[in-house]
C-alpha positions as CSV (number, residue, x, y, z in Angstrom):
1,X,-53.1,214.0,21.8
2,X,-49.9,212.9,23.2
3,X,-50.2,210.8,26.5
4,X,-49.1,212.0,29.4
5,X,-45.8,211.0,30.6
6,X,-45.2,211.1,34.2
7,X,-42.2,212.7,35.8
8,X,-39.7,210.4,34.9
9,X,-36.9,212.4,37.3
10,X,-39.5,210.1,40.3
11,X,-39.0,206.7,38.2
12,X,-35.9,204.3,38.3
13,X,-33.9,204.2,35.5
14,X,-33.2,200.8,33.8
15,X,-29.2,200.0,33.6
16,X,-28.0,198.0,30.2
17,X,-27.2,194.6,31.7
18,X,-26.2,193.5,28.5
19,X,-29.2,191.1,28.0
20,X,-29.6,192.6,24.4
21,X,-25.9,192.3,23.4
22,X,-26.4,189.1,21.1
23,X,-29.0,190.4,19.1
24,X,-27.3,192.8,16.2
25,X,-27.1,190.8,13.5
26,X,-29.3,187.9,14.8
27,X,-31.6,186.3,12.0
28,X,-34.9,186.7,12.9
29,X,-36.4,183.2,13.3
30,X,-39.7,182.6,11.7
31,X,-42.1,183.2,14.6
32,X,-45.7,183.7,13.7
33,X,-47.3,186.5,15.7
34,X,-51.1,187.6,15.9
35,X,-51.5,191.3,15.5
36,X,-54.2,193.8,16.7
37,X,-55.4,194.2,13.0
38,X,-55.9,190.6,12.5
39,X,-53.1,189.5,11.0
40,X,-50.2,187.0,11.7
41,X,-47.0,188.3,11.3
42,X,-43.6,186.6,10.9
43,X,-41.0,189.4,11.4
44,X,-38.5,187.3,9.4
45,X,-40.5,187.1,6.4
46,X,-41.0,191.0,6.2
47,X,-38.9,192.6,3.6
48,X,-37.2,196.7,4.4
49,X,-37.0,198.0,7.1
50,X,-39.1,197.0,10.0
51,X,-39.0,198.6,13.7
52,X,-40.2,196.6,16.6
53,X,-40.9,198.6,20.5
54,X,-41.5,196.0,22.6
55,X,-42.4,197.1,26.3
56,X,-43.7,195.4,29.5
57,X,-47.6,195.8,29.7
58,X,-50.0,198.7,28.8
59,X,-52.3,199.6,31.5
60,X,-56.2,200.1,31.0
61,X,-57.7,203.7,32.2
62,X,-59.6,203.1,35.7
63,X,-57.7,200.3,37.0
64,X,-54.6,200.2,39.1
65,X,-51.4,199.4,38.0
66,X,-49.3,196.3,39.6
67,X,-48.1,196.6,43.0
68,X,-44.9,198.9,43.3
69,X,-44.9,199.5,38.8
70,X,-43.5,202.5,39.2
71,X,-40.5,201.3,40.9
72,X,-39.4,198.3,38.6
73,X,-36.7,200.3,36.5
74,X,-38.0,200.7,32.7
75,X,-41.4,199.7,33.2
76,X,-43.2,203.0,33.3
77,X,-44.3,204.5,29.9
78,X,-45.7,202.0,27.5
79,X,-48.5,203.9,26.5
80,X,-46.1,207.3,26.7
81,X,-43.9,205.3,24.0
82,X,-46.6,203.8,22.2
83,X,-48.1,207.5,21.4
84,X,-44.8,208.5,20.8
85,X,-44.5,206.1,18.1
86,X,-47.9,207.1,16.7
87,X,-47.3,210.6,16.7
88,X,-43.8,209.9,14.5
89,X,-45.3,207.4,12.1
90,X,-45.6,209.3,9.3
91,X,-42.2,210.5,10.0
92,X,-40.7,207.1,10.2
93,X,-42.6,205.7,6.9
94,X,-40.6,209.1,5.3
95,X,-37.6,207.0,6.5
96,X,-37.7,204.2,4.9
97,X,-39.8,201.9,7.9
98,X,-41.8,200.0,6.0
99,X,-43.7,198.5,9.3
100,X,-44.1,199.6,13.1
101,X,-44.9,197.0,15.4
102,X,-45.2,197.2,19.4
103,X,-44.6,193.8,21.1
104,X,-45.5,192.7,24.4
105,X,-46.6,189.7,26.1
106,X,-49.8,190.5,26.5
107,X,-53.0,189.0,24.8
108,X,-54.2,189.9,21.3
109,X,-57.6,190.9,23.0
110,X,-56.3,193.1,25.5
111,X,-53.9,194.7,23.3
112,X,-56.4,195.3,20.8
113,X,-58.3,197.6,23.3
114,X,-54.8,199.9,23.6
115,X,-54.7,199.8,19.9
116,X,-58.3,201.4,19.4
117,X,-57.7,203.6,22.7
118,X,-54.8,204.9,21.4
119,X,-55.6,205.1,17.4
120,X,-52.4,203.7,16.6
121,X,-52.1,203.6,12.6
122,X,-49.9,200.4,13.6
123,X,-50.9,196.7,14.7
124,X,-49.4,195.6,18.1
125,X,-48.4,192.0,18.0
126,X,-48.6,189.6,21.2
127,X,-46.0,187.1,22.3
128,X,-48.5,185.8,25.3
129,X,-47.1,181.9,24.4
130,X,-43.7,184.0,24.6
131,X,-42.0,181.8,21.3
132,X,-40.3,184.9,20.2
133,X,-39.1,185.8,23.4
134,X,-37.4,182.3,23.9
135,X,-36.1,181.8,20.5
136,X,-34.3,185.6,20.6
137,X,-33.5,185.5,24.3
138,X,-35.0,188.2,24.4
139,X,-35.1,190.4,28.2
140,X,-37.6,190.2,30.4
141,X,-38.6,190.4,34.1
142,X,-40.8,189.5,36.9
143,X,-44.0,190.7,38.9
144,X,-46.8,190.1,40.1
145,X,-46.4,186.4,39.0
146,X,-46.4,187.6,35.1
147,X,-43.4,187.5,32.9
148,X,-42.9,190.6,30.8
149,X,-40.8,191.7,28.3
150,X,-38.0,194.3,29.2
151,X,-38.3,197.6,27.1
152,X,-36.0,197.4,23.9
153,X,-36.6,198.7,20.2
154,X,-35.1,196.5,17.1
155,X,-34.2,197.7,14.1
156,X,-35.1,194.8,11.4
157,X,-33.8,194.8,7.9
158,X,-34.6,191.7,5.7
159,X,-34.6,189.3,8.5
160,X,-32.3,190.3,10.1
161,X,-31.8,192.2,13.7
162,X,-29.6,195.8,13.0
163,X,-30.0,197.8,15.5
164,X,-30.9,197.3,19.2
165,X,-32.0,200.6,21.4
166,X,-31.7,199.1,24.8
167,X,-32.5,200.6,27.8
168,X,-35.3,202.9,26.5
169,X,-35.4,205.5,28.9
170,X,-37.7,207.8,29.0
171,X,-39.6,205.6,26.8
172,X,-41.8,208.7,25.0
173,X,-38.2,209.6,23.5
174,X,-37.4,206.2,22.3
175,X,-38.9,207.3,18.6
176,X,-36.9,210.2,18.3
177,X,-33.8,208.3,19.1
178,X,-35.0,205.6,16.6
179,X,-35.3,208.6,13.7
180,X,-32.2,210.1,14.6
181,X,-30.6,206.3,13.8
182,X,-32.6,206.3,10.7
183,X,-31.7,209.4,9.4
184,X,-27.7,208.3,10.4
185,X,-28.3,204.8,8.5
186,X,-29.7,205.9,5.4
């Protein structure tokens, strides 16, 4: 059941302002994250290969988006890339990934309800007090009084950042353009 991705010829494209450039080969600091499947996660501790999505905010069916969503370049599509990710899982565990995470900023709680929606085989981990965002830097933007992470996809082996995908656009291709890496790096 893949989502349905809207017409992304309508949507703004992000640009790559460079906010991501310091990350290859960044250490991942030790960040304890809760996840949708109850656990706390510290990417730096994970051994492998690890990929992290992170995107702005998933919606929830039946209630409106933010004012003007669709015309904030890259934020359209989280739950596009999210079932995009879901759909390739199987594929990217053949690859060597030993863990898929999403990331947003959003609550544990309300990411949960995405997780179970969706029947992603992966836990989604929450930055809501936004320490991992500080301590990588990591992009994000305005709206409707929220900060929200920018969408970018990390590569993590050992600890350590490898690869950064940044702008995702359209975001239901971002796992095919994380496989095609993966199948380049191995």
């Amino acid at each position: 059941m893949p989502a349905e991705a809207p017409d992304w010829s309508t949507i703004p494209a992000p640009v790559d302002d460079g906010a991501t450039a310091h990350l290859p080969g960044m250490k991942m600091p030790a960040v304890n994250l809760p996840a949708t499947d109850g656990r706390t996660v510290d990417l730096a501790s994970l051994p492998s290969r690890i990929v992290v999505y992170a995107y702005p905010r998933t919606g929830k069916p039946g209630i409106a988006l933010l004012d003007g969503w669709d015309m904030i370049p890259g934020a359209r599509g989280c739950t596009p890339q999210s079932c995009a990710f879901r759909d390739h899982y199987a594929e990217l565990k053949a690859l060597g990934v030993l863990e898929v995470f999403g990331l947003s900023t959003q609550s544990n709680d309300y990411q949960r309800e995405a997780a179970e929606r969706l029947h992603l085989p992966f836990a989604i981990l929450s930055d809501d007090n936004m320490a991992l965002t500080r301590a990588l830097k990591l992009p994000t933007f305005e709206t409707s009084g929220l900060t929200l992470l920018k969408r970018f996809t990390l590569i993590i082996k050992d600890g350590v950042i490898e690869h950064v995908f940044y702008p995702v656009f359209p975001p239901d291709r971002n796992a095919d353009d994380v496989m095609a890496w993966l199948r380049k790096a191995i």
